[in-house]
C-alpha angles and dihedrals in degrees: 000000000000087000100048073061106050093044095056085047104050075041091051094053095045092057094050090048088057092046083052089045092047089041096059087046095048115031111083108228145042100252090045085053095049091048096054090048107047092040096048101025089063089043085056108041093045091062096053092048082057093054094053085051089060103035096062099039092200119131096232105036075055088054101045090044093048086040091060093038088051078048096050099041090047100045097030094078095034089047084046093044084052109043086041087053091050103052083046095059089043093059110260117151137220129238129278092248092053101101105188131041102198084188109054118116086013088094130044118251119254081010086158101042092048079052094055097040093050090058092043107120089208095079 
C-alpha cells in the first residue's frame, strides 16, 4: 500500500513538472511563463518532496524532504514577484491580450537609466 502511495505522488509530480515544462513553451509572455512555472513547479516538486518522505520512512530523510519543501513553498512566490518586478522595471512588456497593466504610471519611466546617470563620473 505504501507503495501504491509513493507511486500516485512521484506521478503526481511528474505531471505537474510537465504542466510547468509545456507552460513555459506555450504561454506568450514572460509573466504568463513565470506564472506556470512557479505555481506548478512547487506543486510538483513538492510531490514529489512528500514521496521521498514516505518512501524512506526515516525520521530524518522525512525532515530534511518537508524542510526543503517548507524552503521551496515559502521562496518560490517571493523568487517569481521579484524577478517579475524586475522584467517589468526593465521594460518588458506584457503581451496584447493582456488588458490591464496594474502597474502603469506607479513607476517612473527610464528609472534605471536617471540612477545610472546620476552615479556616472563623466557629468
Amino acid at each position: 500500500m505504501q507503495m501504491w502511495l509513493v507511486y500516485v505522488l512521484v506521478l503526481g509530480g511528474v505531471f505537474f513538472l510537465f504542466i510547468a515544462a509545456i507552460g513555459v513553451v506555450r504561454m506568450p509572455d514572460l509573466y504568463n511563463r513565470m506564472h506556470a512555472t512557479s505555481k506548478a513547479g512547487t506543486l510538483g516538486v513538492g510531490l514529489i518532496l512528500l514521496a521521498v518522505a514516505v518512501f524512506y520512512q526515516e525520521l530524518s530523510v522525512a525532515a530534511r524532504a518537508l524542510s526543503a519543501l517548507a524552503f521551496i513553498i515559502l521562496t518560490a512566490p517571493v523568487a517569481a514577484h521579484a524577478l517579475g518586478r524586475a522584467a517589468y522595471l526593465a521594460g518588458v512588456k506584457p503581451c496584447e491580450e493582456t488588458y490591464i497593466d496594474e502597474l502603469a504610471g506607479h513607476y517612473r519611466a527610464n528609472h534605471r537609466l536617471e540612477s545610472v546617470e546620476k552615479k556616472s563620473p563623466e557629468s
